[in-house]
Chimera marker file (.cmm) of the C-alpha trace (Angstrom):
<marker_set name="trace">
<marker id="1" x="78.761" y="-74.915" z="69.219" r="1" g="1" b="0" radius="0.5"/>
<marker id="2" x="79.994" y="-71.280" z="68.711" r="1" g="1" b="0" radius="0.5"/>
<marker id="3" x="81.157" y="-68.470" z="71.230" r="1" g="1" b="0" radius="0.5"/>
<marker id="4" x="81.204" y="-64.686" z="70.417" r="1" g="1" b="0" radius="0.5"/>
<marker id="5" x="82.927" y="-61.904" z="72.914" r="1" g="1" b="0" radius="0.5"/>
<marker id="6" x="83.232" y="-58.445" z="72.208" r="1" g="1" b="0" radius="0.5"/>
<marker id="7" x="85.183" y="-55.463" z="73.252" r="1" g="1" b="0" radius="0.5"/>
<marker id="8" x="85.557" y="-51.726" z="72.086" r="1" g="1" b="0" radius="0.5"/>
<marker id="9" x="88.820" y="-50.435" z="71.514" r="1" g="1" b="0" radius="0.5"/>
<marker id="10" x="90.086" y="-47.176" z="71.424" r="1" g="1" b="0" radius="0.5"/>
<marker id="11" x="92.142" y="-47.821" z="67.890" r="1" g="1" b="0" radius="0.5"/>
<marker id="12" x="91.072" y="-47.540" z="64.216" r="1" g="1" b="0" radius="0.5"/>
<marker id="13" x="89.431" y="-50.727" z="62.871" r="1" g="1" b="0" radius="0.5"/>
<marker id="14" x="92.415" y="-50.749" z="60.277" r="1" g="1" b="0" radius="0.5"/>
<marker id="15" x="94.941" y="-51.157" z="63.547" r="1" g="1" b="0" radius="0.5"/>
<marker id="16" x="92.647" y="-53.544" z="65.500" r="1" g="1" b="0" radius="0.5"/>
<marker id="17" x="93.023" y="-55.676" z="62.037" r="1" g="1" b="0" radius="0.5"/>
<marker id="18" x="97.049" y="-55.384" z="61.567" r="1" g="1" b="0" radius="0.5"/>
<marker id="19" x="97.228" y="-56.497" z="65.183" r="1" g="1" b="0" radius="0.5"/>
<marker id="20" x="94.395" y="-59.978" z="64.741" r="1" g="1" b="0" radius="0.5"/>
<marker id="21" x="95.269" y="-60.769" z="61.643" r="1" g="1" b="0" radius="0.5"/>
<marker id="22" x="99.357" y="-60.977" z="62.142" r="1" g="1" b="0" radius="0.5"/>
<marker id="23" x="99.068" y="-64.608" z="63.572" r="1" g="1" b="0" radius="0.5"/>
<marker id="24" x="103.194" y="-65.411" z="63.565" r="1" g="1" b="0" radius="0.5"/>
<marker id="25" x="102.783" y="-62.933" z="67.060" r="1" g="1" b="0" radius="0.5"/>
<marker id="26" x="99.721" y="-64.031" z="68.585" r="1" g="1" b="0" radius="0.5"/>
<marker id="27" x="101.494" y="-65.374" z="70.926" r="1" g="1" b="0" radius="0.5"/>
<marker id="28" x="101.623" y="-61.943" z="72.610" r="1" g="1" b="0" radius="0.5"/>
<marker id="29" x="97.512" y="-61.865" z="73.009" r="1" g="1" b="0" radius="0.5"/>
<marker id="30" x="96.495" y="-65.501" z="73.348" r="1" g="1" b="0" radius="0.5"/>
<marker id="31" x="97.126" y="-67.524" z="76.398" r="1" g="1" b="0" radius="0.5"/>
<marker id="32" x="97.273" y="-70.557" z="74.710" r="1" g="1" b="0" radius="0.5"/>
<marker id="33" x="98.695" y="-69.987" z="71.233" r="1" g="1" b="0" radius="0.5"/>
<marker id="34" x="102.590" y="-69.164" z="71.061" r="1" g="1" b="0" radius="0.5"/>
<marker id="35" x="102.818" y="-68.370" z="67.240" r="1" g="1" b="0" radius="0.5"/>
<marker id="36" x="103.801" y="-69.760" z="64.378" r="1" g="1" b="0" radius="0.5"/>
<marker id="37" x="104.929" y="-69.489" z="60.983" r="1" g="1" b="0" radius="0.5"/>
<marker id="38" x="103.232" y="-68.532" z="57.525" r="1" g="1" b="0" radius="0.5"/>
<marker id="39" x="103.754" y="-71.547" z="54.974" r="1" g="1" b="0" radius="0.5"/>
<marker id="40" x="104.183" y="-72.143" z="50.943" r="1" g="1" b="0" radius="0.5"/>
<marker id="41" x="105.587" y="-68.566" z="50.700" r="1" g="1" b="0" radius="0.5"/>
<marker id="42" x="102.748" y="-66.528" z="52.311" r="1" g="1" b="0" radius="0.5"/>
<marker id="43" x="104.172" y="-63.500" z="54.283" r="1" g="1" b="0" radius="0.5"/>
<marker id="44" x="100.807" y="-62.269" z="55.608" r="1" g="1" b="0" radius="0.5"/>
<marker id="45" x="97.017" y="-62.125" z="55.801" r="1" g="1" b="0" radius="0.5"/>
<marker id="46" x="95.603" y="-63.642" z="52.351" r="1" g="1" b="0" radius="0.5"/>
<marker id="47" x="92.773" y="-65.461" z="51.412" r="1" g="1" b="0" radius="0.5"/>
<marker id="48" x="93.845" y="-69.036" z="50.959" r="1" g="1" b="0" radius="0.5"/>
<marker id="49" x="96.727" y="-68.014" z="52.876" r="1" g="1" b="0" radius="0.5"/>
<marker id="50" x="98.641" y="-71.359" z="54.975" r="1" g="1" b="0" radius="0.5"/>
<marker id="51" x="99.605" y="-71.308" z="58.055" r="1" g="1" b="0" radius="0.5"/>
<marker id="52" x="101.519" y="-73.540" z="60.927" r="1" g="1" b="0" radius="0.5"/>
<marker id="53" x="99.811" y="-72.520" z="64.279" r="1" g="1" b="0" radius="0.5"/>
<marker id="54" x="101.498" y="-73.485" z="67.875" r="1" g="1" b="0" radius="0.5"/>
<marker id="55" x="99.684" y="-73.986" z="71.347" r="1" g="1" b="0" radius="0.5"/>
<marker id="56" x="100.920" y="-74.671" z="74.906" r="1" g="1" b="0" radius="0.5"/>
<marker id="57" x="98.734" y="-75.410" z="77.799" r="1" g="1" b="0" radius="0.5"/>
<marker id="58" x="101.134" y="-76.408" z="80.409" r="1" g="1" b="0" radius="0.5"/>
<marker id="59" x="103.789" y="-78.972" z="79.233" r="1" g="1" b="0" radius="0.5"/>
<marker id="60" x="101.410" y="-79.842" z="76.593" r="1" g="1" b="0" radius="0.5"/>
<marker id="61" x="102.218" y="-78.723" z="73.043" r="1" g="1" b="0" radius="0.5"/>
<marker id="62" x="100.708" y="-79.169" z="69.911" r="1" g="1" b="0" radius="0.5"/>
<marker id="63" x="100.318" y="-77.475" z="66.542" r="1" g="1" b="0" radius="0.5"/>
<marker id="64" x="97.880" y="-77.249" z="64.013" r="1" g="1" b="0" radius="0.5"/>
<marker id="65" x="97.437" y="-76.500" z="60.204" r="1" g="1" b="0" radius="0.5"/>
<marker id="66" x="95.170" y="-72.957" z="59.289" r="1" g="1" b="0" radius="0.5"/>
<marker id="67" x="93.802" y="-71.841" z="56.218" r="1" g="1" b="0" radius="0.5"/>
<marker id="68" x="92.822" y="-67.857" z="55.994" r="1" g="1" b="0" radius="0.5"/>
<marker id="69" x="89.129" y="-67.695" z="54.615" r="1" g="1" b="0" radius="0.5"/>
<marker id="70" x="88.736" y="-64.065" z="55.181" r="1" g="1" b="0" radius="0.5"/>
<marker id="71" x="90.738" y="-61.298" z="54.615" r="1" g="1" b="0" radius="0.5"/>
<marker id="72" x="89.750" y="-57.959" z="54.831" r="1" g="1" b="0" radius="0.5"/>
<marker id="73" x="91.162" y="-54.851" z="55.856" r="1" g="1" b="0" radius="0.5"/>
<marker id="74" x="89.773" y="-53.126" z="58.699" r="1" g="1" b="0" radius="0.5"/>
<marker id="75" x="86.677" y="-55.413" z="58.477" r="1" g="1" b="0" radius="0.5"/>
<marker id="76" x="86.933" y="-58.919" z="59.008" r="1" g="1" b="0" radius="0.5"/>
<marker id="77" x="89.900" y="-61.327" z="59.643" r="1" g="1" b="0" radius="0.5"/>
<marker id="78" x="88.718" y="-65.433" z="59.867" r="1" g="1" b="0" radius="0.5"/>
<marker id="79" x="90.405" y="-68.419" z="59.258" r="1" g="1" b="0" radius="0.5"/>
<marker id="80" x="90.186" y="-72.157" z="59.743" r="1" g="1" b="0" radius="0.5"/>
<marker id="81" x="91.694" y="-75.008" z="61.658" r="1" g="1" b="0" radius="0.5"/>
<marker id="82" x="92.518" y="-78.314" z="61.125" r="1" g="1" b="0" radius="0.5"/>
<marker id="83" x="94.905" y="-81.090" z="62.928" r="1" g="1" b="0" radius="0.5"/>
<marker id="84" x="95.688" y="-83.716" z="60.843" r="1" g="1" b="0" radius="0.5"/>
<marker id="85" x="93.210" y="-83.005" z="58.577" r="1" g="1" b="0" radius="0.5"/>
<marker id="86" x="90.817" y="-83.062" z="61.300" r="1" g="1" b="0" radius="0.5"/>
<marker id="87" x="88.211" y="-79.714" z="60.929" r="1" g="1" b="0" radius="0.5"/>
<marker id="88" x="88.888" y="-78.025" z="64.724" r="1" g="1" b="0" radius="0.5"/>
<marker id="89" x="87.541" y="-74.436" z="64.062" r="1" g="1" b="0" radius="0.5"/>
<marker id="90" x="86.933" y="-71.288" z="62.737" r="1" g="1" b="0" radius="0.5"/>
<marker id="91" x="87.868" y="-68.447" z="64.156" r="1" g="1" b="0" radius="0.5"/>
<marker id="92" x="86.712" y="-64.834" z="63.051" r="1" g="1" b="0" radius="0.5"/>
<marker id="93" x="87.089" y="-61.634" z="63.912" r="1" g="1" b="0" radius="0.5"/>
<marker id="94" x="84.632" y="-58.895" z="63.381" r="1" g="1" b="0" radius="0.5"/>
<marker id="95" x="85.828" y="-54.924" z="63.717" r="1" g="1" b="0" radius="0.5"/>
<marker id="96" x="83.201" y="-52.576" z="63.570" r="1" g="1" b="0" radius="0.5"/>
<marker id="97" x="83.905" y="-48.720" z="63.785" r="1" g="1" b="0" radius="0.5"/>
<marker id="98" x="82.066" y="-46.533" z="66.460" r="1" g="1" b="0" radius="0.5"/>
<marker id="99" x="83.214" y="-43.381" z="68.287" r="1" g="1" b="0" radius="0.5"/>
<marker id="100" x="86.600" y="-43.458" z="69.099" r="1" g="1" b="0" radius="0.5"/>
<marker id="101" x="87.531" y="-46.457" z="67.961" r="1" g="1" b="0" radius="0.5"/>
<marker id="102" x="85.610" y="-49.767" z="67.087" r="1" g="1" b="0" radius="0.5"/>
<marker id="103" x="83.960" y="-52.892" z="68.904" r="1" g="1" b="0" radius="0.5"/>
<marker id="104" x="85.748" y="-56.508" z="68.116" r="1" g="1" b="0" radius="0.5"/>
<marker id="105" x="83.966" y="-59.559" z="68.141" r="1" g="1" b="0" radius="0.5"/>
<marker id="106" x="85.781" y="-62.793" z="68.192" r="1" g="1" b="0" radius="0.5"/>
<marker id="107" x="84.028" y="-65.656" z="67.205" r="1" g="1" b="0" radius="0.5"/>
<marker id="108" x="84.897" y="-69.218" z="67.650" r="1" g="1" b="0" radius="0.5"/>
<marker id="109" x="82.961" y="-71.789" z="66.069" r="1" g="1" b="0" radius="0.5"/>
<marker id="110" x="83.631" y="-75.666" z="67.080" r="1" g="1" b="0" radius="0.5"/>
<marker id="111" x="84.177" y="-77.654" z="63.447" r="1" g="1" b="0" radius="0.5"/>
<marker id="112" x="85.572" y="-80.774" z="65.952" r="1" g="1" b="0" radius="0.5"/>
<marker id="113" x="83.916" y="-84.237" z="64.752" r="1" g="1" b="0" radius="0.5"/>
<marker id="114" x="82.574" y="-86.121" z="68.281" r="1" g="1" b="0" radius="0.5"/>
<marker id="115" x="84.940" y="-88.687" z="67.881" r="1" g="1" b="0" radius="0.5"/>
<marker id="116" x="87.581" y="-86.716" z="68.130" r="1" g="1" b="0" radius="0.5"/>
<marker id="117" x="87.299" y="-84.117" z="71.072" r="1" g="1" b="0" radius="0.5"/>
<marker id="118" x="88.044" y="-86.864" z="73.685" r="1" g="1" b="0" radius="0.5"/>
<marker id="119" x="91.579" y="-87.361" z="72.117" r="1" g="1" b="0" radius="0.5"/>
<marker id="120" x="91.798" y="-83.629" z="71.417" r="1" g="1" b="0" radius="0.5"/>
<marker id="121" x="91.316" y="-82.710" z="74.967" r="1" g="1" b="0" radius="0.5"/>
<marker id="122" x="94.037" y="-85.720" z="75.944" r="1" g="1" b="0" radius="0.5"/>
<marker id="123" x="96.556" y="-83.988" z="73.919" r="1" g="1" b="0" radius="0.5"/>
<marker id="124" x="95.909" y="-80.375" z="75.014" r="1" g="1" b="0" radius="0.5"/>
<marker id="125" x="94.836" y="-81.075" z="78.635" r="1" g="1" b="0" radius="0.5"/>
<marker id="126" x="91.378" y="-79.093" z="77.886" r="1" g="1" b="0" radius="0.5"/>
<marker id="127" x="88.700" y="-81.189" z="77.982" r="1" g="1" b="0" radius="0.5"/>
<marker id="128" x="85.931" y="-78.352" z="78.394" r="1" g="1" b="0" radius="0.5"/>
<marker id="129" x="86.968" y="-77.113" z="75.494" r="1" g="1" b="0" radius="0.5"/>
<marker id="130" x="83.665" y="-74.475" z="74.845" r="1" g="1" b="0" radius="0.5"/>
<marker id="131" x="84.839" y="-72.815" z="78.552" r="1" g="1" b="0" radius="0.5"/>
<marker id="132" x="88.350" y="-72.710" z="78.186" r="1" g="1" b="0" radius="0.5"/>
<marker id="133" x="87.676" y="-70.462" z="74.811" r="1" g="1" b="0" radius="0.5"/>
<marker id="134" x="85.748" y="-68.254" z="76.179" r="1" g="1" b="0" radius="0.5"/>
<marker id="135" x="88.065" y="-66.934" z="79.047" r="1" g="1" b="0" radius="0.5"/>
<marker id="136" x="90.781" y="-67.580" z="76.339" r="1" g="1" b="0" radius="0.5"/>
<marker id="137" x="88.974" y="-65.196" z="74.226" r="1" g="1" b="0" radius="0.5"/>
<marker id="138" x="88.378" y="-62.548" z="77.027" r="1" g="1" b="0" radius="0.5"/>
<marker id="139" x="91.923" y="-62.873" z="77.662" r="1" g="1" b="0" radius="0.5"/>
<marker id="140" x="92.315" y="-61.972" z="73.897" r="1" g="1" b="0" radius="0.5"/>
<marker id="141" x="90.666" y="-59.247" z="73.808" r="1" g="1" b="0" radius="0.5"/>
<marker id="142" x="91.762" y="-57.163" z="76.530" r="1" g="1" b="0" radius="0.5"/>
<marker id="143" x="95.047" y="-58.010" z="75.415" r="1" g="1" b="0" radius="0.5"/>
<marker id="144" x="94.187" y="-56.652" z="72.091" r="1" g="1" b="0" radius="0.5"/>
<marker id="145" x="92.213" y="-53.475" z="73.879" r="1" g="1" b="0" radius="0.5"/>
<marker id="146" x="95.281" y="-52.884" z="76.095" r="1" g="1" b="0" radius="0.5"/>
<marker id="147" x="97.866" y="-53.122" z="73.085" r="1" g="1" b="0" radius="0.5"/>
<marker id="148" x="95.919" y="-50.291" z="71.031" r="1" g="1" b="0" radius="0.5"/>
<marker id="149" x="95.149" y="-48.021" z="73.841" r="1" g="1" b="0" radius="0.5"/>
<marker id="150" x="95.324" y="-44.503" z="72.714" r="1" g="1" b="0" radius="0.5"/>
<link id1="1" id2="2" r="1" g="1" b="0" radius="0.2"/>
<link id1="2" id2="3" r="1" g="1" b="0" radius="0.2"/>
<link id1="3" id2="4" r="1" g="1" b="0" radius="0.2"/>
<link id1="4" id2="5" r="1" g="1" b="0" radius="0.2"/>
<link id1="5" id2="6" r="1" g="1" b="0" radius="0.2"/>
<link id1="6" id2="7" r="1" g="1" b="0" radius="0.2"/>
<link id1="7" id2="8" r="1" g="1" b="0" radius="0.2"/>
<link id1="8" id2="9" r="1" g="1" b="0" radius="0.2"/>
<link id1="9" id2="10" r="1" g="1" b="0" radius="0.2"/>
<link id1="10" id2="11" r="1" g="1" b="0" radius="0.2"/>
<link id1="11" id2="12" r="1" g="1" b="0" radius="0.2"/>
<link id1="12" id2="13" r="1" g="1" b="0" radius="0.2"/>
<link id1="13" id2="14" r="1" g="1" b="0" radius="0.2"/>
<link id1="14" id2="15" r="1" g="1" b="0" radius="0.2"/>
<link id1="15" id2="16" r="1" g="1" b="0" radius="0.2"/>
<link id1="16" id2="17" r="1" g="1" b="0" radius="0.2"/>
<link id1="17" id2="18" r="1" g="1" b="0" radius="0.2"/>
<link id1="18" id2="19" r="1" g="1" b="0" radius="0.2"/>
<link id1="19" id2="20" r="1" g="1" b="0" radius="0.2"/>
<link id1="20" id2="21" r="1" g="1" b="0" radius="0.2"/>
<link id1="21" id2="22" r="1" g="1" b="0" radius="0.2"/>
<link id1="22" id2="23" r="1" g="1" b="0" radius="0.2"/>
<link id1="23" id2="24" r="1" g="1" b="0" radius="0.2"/>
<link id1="24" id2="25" r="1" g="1" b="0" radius="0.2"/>
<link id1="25" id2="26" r="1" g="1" b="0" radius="0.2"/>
<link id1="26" id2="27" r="1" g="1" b="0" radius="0.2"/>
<link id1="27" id2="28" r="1" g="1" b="0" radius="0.2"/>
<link id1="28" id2="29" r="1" g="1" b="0" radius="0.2"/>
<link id1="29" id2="30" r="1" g="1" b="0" radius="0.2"/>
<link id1="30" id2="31" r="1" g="1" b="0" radius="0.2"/>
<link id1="31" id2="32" r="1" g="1" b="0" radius="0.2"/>
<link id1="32" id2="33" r="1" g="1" b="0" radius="0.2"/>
<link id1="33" id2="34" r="1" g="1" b="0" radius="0.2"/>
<link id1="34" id2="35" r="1" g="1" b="0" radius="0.2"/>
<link id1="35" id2="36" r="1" g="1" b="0" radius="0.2"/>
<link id1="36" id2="37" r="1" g="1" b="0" radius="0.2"/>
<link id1="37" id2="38" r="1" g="1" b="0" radius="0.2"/>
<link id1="38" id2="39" r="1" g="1" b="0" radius="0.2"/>
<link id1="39" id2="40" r="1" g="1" b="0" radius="0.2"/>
<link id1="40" id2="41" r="1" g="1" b="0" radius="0.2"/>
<link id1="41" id2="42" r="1" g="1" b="0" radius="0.2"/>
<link id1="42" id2="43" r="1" g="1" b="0" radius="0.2"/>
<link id1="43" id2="44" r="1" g="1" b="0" radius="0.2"/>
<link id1="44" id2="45" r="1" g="1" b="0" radius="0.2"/>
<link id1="45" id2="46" r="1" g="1" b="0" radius="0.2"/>
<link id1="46" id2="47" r="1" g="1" b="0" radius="0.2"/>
<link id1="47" id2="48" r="1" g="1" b="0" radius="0.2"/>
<link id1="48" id2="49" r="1" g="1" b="0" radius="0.2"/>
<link id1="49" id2="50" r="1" g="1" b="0" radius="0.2"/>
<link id1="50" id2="51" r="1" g="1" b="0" radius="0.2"/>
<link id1="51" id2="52" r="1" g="1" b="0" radius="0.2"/>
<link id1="52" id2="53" r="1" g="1" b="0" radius="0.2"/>
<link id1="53" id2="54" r="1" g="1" b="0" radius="0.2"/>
<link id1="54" id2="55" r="1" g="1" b="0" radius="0.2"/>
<link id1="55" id2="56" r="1" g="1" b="0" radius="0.2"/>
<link id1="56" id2="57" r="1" g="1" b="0" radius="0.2"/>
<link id1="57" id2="58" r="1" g="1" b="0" radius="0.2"/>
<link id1="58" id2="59" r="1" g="1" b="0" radius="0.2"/>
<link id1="59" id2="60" r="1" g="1" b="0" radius="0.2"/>
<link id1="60" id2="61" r="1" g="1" b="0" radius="0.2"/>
<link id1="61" id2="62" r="1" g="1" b="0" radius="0.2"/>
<link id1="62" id2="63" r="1" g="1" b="0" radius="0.2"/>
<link id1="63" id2="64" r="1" g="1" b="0" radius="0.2"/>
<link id1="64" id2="65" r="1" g="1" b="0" radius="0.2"/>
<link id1="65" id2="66" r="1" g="1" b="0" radius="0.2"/>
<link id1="66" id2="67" r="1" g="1" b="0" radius="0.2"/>
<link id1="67" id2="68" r="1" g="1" b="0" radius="0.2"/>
<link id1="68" id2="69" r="1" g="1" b="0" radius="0.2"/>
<link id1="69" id2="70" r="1" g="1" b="0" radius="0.2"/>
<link id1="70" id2="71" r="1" g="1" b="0" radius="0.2"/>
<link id1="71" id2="72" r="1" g="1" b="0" radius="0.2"/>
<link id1="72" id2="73" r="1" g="1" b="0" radius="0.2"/>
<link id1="73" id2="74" r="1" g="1" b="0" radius="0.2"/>
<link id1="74" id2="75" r="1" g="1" b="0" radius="0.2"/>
<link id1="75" id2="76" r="1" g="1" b="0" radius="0.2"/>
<link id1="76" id2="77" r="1" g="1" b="0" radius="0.2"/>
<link id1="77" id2="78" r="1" g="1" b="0" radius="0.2"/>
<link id1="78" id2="79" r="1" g="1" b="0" radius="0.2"/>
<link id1="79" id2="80" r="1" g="1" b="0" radius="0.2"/>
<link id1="80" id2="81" r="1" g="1" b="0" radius="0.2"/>
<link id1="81" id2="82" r="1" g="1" b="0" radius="0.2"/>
<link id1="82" id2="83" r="1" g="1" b="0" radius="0.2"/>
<link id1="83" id2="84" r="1" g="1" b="0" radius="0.2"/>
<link id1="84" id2="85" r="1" g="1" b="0" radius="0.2"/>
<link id1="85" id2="86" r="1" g="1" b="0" radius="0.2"/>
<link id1="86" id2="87" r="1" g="1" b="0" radius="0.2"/>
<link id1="87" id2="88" r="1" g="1" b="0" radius="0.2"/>
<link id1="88" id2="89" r="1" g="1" b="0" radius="0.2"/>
<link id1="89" id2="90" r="1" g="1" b="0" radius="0.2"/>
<link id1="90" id2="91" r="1" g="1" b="0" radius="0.2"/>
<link id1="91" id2="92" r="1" g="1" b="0" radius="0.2"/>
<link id1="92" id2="93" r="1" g="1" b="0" radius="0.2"/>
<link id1="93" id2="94" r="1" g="1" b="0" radius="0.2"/>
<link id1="94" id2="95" r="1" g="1" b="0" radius="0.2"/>
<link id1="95" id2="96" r="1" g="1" b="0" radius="0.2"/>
<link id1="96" id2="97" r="1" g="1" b="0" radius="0.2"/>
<link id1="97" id2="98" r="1" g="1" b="0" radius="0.2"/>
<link id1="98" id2="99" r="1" g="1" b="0" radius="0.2"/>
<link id1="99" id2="100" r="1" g="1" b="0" radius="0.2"/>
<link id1="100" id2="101" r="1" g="1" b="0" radius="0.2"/>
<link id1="101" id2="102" r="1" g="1" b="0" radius="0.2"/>
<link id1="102" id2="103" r="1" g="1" b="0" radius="0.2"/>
<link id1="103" id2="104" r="1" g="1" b="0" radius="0.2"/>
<link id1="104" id2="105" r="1" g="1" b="0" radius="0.2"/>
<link id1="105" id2="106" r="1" g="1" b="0" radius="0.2"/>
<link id1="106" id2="107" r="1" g="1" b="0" radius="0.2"/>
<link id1="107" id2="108" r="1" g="1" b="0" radius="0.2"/>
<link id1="108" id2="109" r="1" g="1" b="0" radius="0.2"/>
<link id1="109" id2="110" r="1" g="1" b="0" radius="0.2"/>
<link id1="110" id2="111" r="1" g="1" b="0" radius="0.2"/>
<link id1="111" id2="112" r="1" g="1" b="0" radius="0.2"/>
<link id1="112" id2="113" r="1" g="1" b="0" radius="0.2"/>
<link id1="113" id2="114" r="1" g="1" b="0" radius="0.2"/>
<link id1="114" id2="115" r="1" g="1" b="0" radius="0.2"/>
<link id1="115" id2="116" r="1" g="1" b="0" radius="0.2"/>
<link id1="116" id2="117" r="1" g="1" b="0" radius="0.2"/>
<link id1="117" id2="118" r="1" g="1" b="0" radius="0.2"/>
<link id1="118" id2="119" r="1" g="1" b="0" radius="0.2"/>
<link id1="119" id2="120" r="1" g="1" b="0" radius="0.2"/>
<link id1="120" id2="121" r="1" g="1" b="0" radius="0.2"/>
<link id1="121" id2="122" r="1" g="1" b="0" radius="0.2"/>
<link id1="122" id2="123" r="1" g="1" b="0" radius="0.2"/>
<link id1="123" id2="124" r="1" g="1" b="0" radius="0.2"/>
<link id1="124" id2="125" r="1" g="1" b="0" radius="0.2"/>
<link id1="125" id2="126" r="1" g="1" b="0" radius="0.2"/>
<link id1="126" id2="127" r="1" g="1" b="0" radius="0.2"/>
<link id1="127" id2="128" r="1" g="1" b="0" radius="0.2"/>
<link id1="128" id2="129" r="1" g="1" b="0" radius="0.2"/>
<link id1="129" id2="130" r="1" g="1" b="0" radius="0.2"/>
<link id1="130" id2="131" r="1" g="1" b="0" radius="0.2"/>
<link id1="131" id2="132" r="1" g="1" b="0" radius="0.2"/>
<link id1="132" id2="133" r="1" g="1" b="0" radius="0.2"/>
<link id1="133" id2="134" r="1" g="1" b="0" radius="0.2"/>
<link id1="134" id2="135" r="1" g="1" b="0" radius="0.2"/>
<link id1="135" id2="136" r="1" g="1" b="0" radius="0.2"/>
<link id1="136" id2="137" r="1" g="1" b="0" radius="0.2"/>
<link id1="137" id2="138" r="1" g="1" b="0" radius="0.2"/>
<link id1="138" id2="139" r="1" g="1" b="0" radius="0.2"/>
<link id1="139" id2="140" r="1" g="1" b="0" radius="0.2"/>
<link id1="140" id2="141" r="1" g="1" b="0" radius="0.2"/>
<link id1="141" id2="142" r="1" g="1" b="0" radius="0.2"/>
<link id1="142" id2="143" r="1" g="1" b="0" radius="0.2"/>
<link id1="143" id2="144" r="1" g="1" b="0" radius="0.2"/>
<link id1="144" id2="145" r="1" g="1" b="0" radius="0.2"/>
<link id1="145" id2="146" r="1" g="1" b="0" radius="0.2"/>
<link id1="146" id2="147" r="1" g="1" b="0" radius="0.2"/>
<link id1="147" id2="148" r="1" g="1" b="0" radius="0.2"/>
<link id1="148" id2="149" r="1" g="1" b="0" radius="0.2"/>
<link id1="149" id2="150" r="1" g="1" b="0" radius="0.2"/>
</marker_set>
């Protein structure tokens, strides 16, 4: 299972990048993720790059372990997700430049086992997990278009 939305924004694809890729605030775009914190003394977007993600849906809380798989500038930002070793997703994001700015697509792209979405969904309170990221990703991005405005 994999969802794709898309947006243009009135920003360079270089600024739509520093903004996606600088996961310690997305916080500030995402409804559900509040943060986190770049581990084993990475200080930014890097391939191979570790870093400790945290959600909130409600009085639910949980956090998860991510692994930057793409890294480029302007271009592409996409990185994995795992909780407890468990594959959860990939998430990418896709700038391309047109007139005025450039179109976005994130892309979200289910890596969950069966086995363990029931206990997933217990623990986040999502158990339609596929419709809850896509108005989580619409959210996103007009967050994202908003921030960059011109």
């Amino acid at each position: 299972m994999s969802i794709s939305r898309s947006t243009t924004v009135t920003a360079s694809p270089e600024a739509v990048y520093a903004l996606v890729s600088d996961l310690p605030r997305m916080g500030e775009l995402s409804p559900e993720n509040t943060g986190g914190r770049w581990l084993r003394g990475a200080t930014g977007p890097a391939v191979g790059a570790r870093f400790r993600g945290r959600n909130r849906n409600g009085w639910r809380r949980w956090s998860t372990a991510v692994q930057v798989e793409v890294a480029d500038p302007g271009r592409e930002f996409a990185f994995r997700v795992s909780s407890f070793g468990v594959p959860v997703s990939r998430w990418c994001y896709v700038m391309a430049p047109v007139d005025g700015g450039c179109t976005l697509t994130e892309s979200w792209e289910d890596r969950r086992p069966w086995w363990f979405k029931t206990p997933a969904g217990l623990v986040t309170g999502v158990m339609n997990r596929e419709e809850a990221t896509a108005t989580s990703m619409e959210t996103t991005l007009t967050a994202v278009r908003d921030r960059l405005k011109a």
